[in-house]
C-alpha positions in Angstrom: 22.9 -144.8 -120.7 24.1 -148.2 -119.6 27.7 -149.9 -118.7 28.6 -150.0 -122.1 27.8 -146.6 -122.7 29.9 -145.7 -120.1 32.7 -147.3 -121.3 32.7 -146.1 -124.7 32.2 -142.7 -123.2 35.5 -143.1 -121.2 37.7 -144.6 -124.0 36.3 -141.4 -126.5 37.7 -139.1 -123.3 41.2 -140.8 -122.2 41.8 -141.0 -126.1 42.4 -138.4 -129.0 40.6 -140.9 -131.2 39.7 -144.6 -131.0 38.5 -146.8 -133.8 34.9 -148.0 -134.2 36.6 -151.5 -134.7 38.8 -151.0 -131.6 35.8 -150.2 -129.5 34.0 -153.5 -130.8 36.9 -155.3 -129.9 37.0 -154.3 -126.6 33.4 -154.7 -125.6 32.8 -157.5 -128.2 29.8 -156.4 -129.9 29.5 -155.7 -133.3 30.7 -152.9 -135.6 26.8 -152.0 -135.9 26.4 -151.9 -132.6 29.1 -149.5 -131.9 28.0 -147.2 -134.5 24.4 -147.3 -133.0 25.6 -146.6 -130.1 27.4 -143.9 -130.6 24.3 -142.3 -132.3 22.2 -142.7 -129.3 25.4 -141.0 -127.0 25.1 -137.9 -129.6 21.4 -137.6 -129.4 22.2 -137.1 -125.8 24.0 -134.4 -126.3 27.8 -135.7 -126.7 29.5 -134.1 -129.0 31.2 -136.9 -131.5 32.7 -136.8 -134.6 34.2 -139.2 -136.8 36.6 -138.9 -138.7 38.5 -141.3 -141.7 41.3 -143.2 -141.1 41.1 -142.3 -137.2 37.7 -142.8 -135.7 35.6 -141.1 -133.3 36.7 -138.2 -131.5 35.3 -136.7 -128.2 35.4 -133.0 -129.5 34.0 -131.2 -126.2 35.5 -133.0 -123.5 33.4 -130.8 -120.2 31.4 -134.3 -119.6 30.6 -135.8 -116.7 33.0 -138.6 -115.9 31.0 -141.4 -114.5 33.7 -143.8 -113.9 35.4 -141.5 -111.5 32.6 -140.6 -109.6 31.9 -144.2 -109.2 34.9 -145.1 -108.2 35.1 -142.2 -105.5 31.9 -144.0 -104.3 32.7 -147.4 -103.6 35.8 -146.0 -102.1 33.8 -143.9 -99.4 33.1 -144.7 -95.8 29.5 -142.5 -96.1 27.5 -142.8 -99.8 26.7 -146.1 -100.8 25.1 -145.9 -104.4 25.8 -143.3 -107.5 23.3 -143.6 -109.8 23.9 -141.0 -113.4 20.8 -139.9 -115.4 20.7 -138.7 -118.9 17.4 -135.9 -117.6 15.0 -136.2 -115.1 12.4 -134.0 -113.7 13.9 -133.7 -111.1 16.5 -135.2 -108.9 14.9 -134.5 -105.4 11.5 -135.8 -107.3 13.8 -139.0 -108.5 15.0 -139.8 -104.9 11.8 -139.3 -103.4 10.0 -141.8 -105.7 12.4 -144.6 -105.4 13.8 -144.1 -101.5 12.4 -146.8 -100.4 14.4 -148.9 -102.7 17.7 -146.6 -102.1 20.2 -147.2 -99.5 21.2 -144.6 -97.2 24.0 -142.3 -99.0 22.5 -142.4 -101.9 24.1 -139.8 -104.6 21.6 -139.2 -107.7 23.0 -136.7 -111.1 21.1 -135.9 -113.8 23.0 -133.6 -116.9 19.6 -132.2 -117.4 16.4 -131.2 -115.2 13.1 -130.8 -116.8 11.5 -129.6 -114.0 13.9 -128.6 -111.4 12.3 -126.7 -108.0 13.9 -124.1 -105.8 12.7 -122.7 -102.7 8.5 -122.2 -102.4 8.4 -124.0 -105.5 10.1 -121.8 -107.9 11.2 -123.5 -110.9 15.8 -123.6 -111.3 16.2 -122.8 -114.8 18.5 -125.6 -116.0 21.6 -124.2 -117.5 23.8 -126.2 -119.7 27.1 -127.8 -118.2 26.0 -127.2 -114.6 25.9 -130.0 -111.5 22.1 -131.1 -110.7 22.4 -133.8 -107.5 20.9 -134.8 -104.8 21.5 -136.9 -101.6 19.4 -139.1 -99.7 20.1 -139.4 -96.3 17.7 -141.6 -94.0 17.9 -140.2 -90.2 15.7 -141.0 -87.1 13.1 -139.7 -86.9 14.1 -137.6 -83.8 16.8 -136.1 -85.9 14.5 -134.5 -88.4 14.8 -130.6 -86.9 18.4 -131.0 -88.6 17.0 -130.1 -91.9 17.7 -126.3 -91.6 21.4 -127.0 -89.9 22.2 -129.7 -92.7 21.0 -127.0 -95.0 23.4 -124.6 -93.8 25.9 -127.5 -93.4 25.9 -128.5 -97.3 26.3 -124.5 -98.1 29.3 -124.3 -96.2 30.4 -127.5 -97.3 30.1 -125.8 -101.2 31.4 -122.9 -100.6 34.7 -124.2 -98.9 35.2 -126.4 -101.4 34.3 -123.3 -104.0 36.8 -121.1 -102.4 39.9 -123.6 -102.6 38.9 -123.3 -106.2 39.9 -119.7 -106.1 36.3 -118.7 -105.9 35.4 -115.7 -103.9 31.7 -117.0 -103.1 29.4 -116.3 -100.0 26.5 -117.5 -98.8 23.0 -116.2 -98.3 20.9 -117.7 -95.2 19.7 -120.2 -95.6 20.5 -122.4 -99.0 22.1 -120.0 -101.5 25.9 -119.3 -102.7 26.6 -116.1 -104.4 29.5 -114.5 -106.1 29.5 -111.0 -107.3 26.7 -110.5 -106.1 24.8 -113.1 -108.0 23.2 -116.7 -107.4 25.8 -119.5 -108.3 24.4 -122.7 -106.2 21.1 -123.4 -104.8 20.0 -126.0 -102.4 16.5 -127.4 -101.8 16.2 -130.1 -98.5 13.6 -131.8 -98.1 11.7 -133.8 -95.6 10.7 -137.4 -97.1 8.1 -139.6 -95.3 9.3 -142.5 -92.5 9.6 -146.1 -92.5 10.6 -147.5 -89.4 11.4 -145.2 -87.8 13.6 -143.4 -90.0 12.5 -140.7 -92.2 14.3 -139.2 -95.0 16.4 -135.9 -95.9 16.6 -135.0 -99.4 19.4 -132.4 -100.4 18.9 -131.0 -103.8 22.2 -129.1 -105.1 21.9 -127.0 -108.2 25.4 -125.3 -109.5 25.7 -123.2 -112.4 29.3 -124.1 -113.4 30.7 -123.7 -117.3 27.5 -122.4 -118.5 28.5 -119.3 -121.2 25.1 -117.7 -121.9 22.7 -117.1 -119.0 19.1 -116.0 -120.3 17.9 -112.9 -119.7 15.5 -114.0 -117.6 17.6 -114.5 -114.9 20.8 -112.8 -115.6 20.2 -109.8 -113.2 20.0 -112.4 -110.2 22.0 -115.5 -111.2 25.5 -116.3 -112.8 27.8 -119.0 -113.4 31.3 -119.7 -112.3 32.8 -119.7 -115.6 30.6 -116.3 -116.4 32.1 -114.6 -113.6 35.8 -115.8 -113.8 36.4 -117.1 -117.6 37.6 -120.1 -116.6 36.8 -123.7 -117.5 36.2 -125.8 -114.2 36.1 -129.8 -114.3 32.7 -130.5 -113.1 33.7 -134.3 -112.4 36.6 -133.0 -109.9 34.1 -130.4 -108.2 31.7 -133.1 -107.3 33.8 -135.5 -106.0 35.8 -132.7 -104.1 31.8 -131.6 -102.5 31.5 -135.4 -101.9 34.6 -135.5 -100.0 34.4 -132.6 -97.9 31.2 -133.9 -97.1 31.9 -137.0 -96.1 34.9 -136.1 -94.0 32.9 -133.3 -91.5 29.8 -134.7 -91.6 30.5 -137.1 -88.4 31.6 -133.9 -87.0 28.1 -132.4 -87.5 26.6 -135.8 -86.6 28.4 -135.4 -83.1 28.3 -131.7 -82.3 25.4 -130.3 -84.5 25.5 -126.8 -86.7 27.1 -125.2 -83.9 31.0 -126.5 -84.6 30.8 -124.9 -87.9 28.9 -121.6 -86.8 31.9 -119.5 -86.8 33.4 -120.4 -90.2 29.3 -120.0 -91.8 29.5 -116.5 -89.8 32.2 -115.1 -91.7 31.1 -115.8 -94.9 27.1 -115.1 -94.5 26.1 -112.5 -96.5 23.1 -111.5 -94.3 24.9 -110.7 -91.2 24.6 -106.7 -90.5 22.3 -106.8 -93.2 18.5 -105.0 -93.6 16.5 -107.5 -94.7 13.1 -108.6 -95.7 11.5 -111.9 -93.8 8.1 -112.8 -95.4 8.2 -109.0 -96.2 8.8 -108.2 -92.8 11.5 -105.5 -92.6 14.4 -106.5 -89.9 18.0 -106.5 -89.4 20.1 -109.6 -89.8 22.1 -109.4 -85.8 23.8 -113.3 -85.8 23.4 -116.6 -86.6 22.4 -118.9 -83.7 23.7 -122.2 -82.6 21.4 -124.4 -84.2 21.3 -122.1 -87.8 18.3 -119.8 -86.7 19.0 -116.0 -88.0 18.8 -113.8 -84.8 17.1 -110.5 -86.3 16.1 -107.1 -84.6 12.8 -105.8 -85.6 11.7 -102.7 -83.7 14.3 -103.2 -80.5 13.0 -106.9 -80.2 14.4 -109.9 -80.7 13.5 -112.3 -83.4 14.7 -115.8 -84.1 14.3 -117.4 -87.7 14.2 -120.6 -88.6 12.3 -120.4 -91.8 11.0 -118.3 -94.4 11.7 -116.1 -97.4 14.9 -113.9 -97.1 15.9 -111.3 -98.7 18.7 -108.8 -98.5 18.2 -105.2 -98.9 21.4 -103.8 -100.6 
């Protein structure tokens, strides 16, 4: 999807219907053009129709509005580049093939995964009308033990933003936000090789959002926001809302590490008090530590985690 694309895709939104000759007009190209375009934009999933006398309507409007993101970038102090894709394997995959050619900042979306990862591999089932994005940050090389904490960071980042929404979410140590008791958000960072120096952190964000069918295959462990609450959320305004809290605490974590935000993460860890399983070890979850580490009991002795497979025992 180029420039133009784009554009027609924004007129077809902030319009009930627009003319095939308007749109020519506007972008001077051809009627022909238009209407091939517009044929490529529904192969992609965009639900157009066209009707006589009127022109061509948007008909599902939950799209992802480029322009705004955009626009929210070239406005920031932190990203520098937003680059949209139609599908990808995988954005983390994307970012790590082309970061040598991507400034710092980077945001990369893709409406669909083909091969999305989670944690140890697993594969994220890609739900319809969810977020998929990932961030390229390049860090010395010194700072690279803050992948866990900027983990932890971007999870609380979420789930703020999640509950000004209204959205009574937690989160599970160390990259997943639940609600009801279900997965809504995962998050997959990921060290990236070094040049100069610097060496790369990859944050992968998953969100199911307005997704209305969740396959059985995961339905027992994983939801969506509008599954859980029946509501339409505007996945444009979500993004840019996580961008923005981002970008406004992360000098703040830059300065003081994980630790400033410890507290707030506390309250709304769902491990904390918690039997749990580590690597099938079986331990209780006793605090979260100043640089992210879970502090776990096992047997009278204390354990620290940094990493591994967690799971809560209900």
């Amino acid at each position: 999807m180029d420039e133009k694309d784009i554009f027609i895709l924004r007129k077809l939104y902030e319009n009930e219907y627009i003319s095939g000759e308007e749109l020519a007009s506007l972008l001077n190209i051809s009627r022909m053009a238009i209407n091939k375009r517009i044929k490529s934009l529904k192969a992609l999933g965009y639900k157009i129709e066209s009707l006589k006398k009127k022109g061509y309507e948007l008909s599902d409007k939950d799209i992802i509005r480029v322009w705004e993101i955009k626009d929210c970038i070239q406005s920031s102090n932190l990203f520098k580049e937003f680059i949209y894709l139609d599908e990808v394997d995988s954005t983390n995959t994307y970012v790590k093939q082309n970061q040598q050619h991507l400034p710092n900042a980077t945001l990369v979306y893709a409406e669909r995964q083909a091969q999305g990862r989670g944690r140890l591999s697993r594969r994220w089932v890609d739900l319809e009308k969810g977020i998929k994005m990932s961030i390229l940050l390049k860090i010395l090389l010194l700072d690279l033990e803050k992948i866990v904490p900027l983990t932890l960071f971007t999870g609380l980042v979420i789930n703020r933003v999640l509950r000004e929404y209204g959205v009574n979410s937690f989160i599970k140590w160390s990259n997943d936000i639940y609600l009801n008791g279900k997965k809504i958000c995962g998050i997959l960072s990921e060290l990236s090789g070094e040049v100069e120096g610097f060496g790369s952190i990859i944050i992968g964000v998953g969100i199911n959002v307005n997704a209305e069918n969740i396959p059985n295959e995961i339905k027992d462990i994983a939801t969506s926001l509008k599954a859980e609450t029946s509501q339409n959320f505007d996945r444009t305004r979500l993004i840019i809302d996580i961008l923005k809290e981002f970008e406004k605490e992360f000098p703040s974590f830059e300065k003081y590490g994980f630790s400033h935000f410890r507290d707030e993460y506390k309250s709304f860890c769902m491990n904390l008090g918690k039997e749990i399983l580590v690597n099938g070890e079986r331990m209780v979850c006793r605090d979260i530590g100043q640089k992210g580490e879970l502090v776990c009991e096992k047997e009278g002795q204390i354990i620290e985690i940094s990493s591994g497979e967690v799971t809560i025992r209900f």
